[in-house]
C-alpha positions as CSV (number, residue, x, y, z in Angstrom):
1,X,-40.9,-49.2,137.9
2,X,-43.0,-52.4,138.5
3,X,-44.9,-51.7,135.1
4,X,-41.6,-51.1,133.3
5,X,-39.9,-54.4,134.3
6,X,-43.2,-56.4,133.5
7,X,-42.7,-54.9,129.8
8,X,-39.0,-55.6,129.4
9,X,-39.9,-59.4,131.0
10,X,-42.4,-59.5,128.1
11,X,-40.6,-58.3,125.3
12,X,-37.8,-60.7,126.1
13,X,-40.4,-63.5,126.4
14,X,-41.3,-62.7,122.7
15,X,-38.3,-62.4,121.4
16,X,-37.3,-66.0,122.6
17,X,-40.3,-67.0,121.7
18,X,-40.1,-65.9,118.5
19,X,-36.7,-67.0,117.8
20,X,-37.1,-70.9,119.1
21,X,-40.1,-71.1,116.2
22,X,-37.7,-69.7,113.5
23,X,-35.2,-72.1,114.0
24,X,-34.4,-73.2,111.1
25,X,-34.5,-77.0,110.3
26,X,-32.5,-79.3,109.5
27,X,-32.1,-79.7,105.4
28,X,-33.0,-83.3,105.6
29,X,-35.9,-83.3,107.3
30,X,-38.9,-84.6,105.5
31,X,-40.2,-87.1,103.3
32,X,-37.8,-89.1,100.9
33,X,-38.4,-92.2,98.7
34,X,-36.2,-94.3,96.7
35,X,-37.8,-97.3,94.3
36,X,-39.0,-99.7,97.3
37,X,-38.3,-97.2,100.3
38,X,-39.6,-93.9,102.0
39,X,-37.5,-92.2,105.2
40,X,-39.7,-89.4,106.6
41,X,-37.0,-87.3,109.1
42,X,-39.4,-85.6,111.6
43,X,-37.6,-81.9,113.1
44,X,-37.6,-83.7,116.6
45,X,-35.3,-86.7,115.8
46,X,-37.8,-89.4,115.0
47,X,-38.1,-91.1,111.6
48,X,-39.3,-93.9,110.0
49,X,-38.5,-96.0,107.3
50,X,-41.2,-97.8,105.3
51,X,-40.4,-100.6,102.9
52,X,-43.4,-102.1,100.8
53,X,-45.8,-100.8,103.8
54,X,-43.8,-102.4,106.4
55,X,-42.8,-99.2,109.0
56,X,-39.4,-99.3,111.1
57,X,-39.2,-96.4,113.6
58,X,-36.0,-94.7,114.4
59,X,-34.7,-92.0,115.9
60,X,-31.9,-90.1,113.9
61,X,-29.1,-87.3,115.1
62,X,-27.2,-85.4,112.4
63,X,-23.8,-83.7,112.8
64,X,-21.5,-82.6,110.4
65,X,-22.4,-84.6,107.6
66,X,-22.9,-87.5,109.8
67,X,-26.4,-89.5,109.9
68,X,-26.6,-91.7,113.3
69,X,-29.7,-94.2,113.6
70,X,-30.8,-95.9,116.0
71,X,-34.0,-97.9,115.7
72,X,-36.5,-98.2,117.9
73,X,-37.5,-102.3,117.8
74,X,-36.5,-105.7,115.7
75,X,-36.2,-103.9,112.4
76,X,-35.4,-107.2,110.9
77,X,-35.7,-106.4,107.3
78,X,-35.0,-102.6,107.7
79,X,-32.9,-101.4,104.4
80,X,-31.1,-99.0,106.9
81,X,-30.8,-101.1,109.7
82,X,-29.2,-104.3,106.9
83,X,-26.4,-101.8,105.9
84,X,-25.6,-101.5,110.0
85,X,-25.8,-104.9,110.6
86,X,-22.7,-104.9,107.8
87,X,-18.8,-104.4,108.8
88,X,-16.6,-102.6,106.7
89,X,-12.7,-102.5,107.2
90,X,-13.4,-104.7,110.3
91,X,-15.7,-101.8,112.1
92,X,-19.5,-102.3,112.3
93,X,-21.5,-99.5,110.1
94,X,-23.0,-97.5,113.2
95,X,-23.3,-93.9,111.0
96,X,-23.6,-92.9,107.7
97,X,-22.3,-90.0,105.6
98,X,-24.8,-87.8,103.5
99,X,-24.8,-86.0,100.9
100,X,-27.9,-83.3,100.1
101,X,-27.6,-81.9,96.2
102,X,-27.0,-78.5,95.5
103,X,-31.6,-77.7,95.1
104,X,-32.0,-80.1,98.3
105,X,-34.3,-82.4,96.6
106,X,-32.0,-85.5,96.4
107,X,-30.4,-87.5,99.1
108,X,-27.7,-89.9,99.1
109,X,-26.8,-92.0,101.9
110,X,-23.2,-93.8,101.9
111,X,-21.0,-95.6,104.1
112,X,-19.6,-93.2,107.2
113,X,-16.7,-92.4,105.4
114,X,-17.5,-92.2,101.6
115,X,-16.1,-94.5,100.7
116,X,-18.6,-96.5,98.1
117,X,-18.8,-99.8,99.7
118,X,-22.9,-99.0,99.0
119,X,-24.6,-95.9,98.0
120,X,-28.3,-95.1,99.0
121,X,-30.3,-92.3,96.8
122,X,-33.5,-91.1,97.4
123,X,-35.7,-87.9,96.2
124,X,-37.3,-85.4,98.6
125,X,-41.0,-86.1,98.0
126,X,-42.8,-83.3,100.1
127,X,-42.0,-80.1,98.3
């Protein structure tokens, strides 16, 4: 009976196992660059951005089309961190919208609601 639980114990520890590495990532995770600006999205919620060699660490959260930053240190010259220093409709800009193309290889980052007031693109560079 001992040897019987010990197997079931197992098997279940596999198959958890097994399904916590085949979770599936986020879409945006990776490596994206626009002209002057690279965001790498790391699976666990870090990022950075990197702006003519200059890095700004971050840490990021993603729900529902919804991008929330929040960065780590002075990022004083962050590209990201200028557009939520901004206030739109008399609200401070403290998440973004997103928008992934149809193939995933091209990411635009807008204002939380859509709306225009500025439009970030950049292409997924680690395919």
């Amino acid at each position: 009976m001992k040897h019987k639980v010990f197997i079931y114990l197992s098997l279940l520890l596999f198959v958890l196992i097994l399904s916590a590495c085949n979770r599936e990532q986020p879409p945006i995770v990776g490596q994206w660059e626009s002209e002057h600006t690279s965001l790498i999205f790391n699976a666990d919620g870090s990022g950075q951005e990197i702006i003519d060699g200059q890095v700004f660490s971050f840490t990021w959260n993603e729900d529902e089309g919804i991008l929330v930053f929040v960065f780590a240190d002075n990022a004083e010259g962050s590209l990201i961190n200028h557009f939520m220093s901004q206030v739109i409709h008399g609200e401070p800009v403290d998440e973004f919208g997103f928008h992934l193309s149809d193939d995933k290889q091209t990411l635009t980052i807008t204002d939380d609601h859509g709306h225009g007031h500025f439009m970030l693109t950049f292409a997924r560079v680690d395919t």
